[in-house]
Each structure stands twice: as structure tokens, then as C-alpha cells.
C-alpha positions in Angstrom: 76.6 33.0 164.4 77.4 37.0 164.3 74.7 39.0 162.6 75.3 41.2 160.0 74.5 44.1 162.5 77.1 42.5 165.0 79.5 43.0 162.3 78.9 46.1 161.5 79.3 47.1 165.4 82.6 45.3 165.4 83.4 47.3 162.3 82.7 50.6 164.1 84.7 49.5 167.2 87.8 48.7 164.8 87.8 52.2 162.7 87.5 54.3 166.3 90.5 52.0 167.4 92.4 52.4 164.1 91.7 56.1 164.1 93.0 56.9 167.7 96.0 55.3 166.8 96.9 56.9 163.7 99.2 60.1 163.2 97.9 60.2 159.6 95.3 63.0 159.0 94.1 61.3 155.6 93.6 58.1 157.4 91.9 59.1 160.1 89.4 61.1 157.3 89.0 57.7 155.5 88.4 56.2 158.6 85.4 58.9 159.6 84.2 58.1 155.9 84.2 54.6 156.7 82.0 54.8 160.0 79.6 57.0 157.4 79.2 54.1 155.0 78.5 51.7 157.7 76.2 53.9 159.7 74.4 54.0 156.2 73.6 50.4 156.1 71.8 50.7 159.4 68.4 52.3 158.7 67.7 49.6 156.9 68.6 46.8 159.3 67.3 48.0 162.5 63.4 49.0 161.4 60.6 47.7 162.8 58.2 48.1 159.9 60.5 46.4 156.8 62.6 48.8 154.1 60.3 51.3 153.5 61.4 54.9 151.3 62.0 56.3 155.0 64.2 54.0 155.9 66.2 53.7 152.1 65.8 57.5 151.8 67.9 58.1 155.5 70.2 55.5 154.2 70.7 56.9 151.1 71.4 60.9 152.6 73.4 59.6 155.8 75.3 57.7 152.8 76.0 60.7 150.6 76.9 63.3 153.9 78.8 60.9 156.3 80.2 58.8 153.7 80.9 61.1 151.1 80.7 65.0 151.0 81.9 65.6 154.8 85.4 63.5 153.9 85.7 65.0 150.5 85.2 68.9 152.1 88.1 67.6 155.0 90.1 66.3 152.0 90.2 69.4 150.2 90.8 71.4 153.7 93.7 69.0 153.9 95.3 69.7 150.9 95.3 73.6 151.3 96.7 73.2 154.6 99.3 71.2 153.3 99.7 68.7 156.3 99.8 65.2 156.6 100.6 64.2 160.2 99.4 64.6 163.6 103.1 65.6 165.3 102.8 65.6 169.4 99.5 64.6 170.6 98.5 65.8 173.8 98.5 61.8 174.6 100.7 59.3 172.5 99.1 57.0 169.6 100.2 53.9 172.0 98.3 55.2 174.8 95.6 56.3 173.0 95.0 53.0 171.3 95.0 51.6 175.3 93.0 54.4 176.8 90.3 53.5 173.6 90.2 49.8 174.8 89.4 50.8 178.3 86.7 53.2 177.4 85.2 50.4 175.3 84.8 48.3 178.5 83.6 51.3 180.3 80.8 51.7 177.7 80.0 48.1 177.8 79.9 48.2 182.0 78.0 51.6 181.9 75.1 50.0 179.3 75.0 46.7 181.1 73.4 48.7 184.2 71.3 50.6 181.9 67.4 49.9 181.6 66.2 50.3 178.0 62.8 50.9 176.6 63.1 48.9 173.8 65.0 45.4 172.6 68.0 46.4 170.8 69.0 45.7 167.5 72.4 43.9 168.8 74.0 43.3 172.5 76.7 45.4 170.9 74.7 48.2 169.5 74.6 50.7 173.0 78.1 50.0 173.9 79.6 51.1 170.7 77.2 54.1 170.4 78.4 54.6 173.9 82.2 54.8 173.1 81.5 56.3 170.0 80.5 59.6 171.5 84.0 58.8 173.8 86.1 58.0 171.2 85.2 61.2 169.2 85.5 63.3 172.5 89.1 62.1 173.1 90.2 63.3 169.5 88.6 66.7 170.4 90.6 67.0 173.4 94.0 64.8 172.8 94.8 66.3 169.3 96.4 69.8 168.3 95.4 69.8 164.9 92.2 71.9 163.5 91.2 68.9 161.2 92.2 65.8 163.6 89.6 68.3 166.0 87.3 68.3 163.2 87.4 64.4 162.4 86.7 64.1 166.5 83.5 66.0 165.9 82.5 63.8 163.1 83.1 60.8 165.3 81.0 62.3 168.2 78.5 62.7 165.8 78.7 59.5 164.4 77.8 57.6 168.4 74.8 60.5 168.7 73.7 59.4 165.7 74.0 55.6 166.4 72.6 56.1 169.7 69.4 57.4 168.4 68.8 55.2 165.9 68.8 52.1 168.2 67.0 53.9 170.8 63.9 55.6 168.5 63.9 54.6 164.8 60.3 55.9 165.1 61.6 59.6 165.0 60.2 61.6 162.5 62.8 61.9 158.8 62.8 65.5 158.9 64.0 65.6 162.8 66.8 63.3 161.6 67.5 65.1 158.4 67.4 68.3 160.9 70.7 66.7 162.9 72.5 65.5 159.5 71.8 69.3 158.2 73.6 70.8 161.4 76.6 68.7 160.8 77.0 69.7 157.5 76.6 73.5 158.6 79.2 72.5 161.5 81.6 70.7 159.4 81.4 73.4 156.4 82.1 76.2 158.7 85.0 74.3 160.4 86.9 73.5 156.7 86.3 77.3 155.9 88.1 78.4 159.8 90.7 76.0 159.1 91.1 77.4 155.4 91.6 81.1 157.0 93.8 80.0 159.7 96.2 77.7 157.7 96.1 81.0 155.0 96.9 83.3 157.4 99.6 81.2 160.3 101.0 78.7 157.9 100.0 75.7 160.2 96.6 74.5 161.8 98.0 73.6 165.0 95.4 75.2 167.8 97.8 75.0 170.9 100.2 77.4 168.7 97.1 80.3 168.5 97.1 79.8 172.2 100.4 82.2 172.0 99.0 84.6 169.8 99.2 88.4 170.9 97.6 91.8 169.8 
């Protein structure tokens, strides 16, 4: 019988497959917004001590930031950039969907060899931290686009978030509150660069700024 933390692992491993292989910007925000919500749910799971206001308090701000603002600021960033599509990759959508799969069973190969301090909350749980982190560093490098860049980050985030939940849900709220408020800060600074740029170029393709000149 899966858990309900199982399920929200295979949840996670579905959205960063779905996200690498779509070209649609909006869909791959939704799908960031959807790892948010379910990374929400799992403060409250994977304590040790019951649901306490720590754990319902981290839920309820990892909720409103991951699930919420961050995809509503890339919405509006989307909108004044006007673009909906991810054009020419640096890799294809086909091949990213198979190059996902096999870092999946390099996370799960990688963990297996890995000695942990503590039980973890689900077999499942390092892994898709693991490819997480992957998943969100082959958006960063395999997409042109400022905002499919952006959504990478998120995504990275996401697996370094994941990761050190499982491994030490006895660190301190405000050290965790600490990481959520740098990702705000990251992600706010981002939608204003890409606000400039797209003003200023007329597109939000990064390869293109490659060619500019004085």
C-alpha cells in the first residue's frame, strides 16, 4: 500500500518530468506552483514530534511563497514579456523528457550507496530530492528563455528544500524561513531583470544578449 508521502514523491517526479518536456512557459509556472503545494503538505507529514504550530506555520508560509506568490510574480513577468513558448532549446523536449528519466535512476543509484543519519520518511524521499536539484539544474542550462531559467531555479530550490527537510526537520523555523526569504529576494529580483530586459530588447531570450555590442 503507497503512503501518502510516497504519493506525494511520485507526484514530484511527475511535475519535474512534465515540466522538462513542455515548451509552454505558463505550464511549466503551474507546474513549479504545483511542486510548491505539495512540498507544503510535507512539514506536516515527516515530523517527529506530531503537528505542532512549527510544523503548520512552515506549511502554511512554504504554501503561500512556493505555491502561490512566486508563480503569480512569474505570471505577471510573463504577461509583460509577452511570450508563451520555449522556441529552440539547447536540448529537444523529447530528449529532455529521456535525459530526466535517466537522472532519476542516477539519483536513485547515487542514494542507494548513501549512508543516512536518520530513517527517512519514504524509500523515495532522497532520490527525488536528489533529481530535484538535477532536474531544476538542466532547465538552468538547457533553456534560452529568462523565465524557463527562472522556473529552473525555483525547481532547484524546490530538491534543496526537500533534501533538508528529510534529512533535519529538527532545524530551527527561522533558519528555514531564512532560505524561503532568499528565494523570494532571488525570484523578485529575477521578474524585475527580466521586466527591464524584455522592455528594453523586445524578447527574453539570454543566448540573443550573448551578441550584444557597445
Amino acid at each position: 500500500m503507497i503512503s501518502f508521502v510516497e504519493l506525494l514523491m511520485i507526484l514530484i517526479a511527475l511535475t519535474n518530468l512534465m515540466l522538462v518536456g513542455s515548451s509552454r512557459i505558463a505550464a511549466c509556472i503551474n507546474l513549479a506552483a504545483a511542486q510548491g503545494v505539495v512540498l507544503s503538505l510535507l512539514p506536516l507529514l515527516v515530523t517527529n514530534d506530531g503537528i505542532g504550530l512549527r510544523a503548520v506555520l512552515l506549511a502554511v508560509v512554504v504554501f503561500s511563497v512556493k505555491g502561490l506568490f512566486l508563480p503569480q510574480l512569474l505570471r505577471r513577468a510573463l504577461l509583460t514579456a509577452d511570450v508563451k513558448h520555449e522556441v529552440e532549446p539547447w536540448v529537444g523536449f523529447t530528449a529532455s523528457i529521456v535525459l530526466n528519466i535517466l537522472l532519476l535512476v542516477l539519483s536513485f543509484w547515487v542514494t542507494a550507496r548513501l549512508t543516512m543519519p536518520r530513517p527517512m520518511p519514504s524509500p523515495l524521499a532522497l532520490p527525488l530530492a536528489l533529481s530535484t536539484i538535477l532536474t531544476g539544474l538542466f532547465v538552468i542550462i538547457s533553456r534560452f528563455n529568462a523565465l524557463s531559467q527562472v522556473v529552473g531555479y525555483l525547481v532547484l530550490e524546490n530538491g534543496v528544500y526537500l533534501f533538508g527537510l528529510i534529512l533535519a526537520p529538527e532545524v530551527p523555523l527561522l533558519v528555514e524561513m531564512g532560505i524561503l526569504l532568499d528565494v523570494f529576494v532571488a525570484v523578485f529580483v529575477m521578474g524585475i531583470a527580466i521586466f527591464h530586459i524584455s522592455r528594453e530588447f523586445d524578447h527574453i531570450d539570454v543566448d540573443q544578449l550573448t551578441t550584444l555590442k557597445d
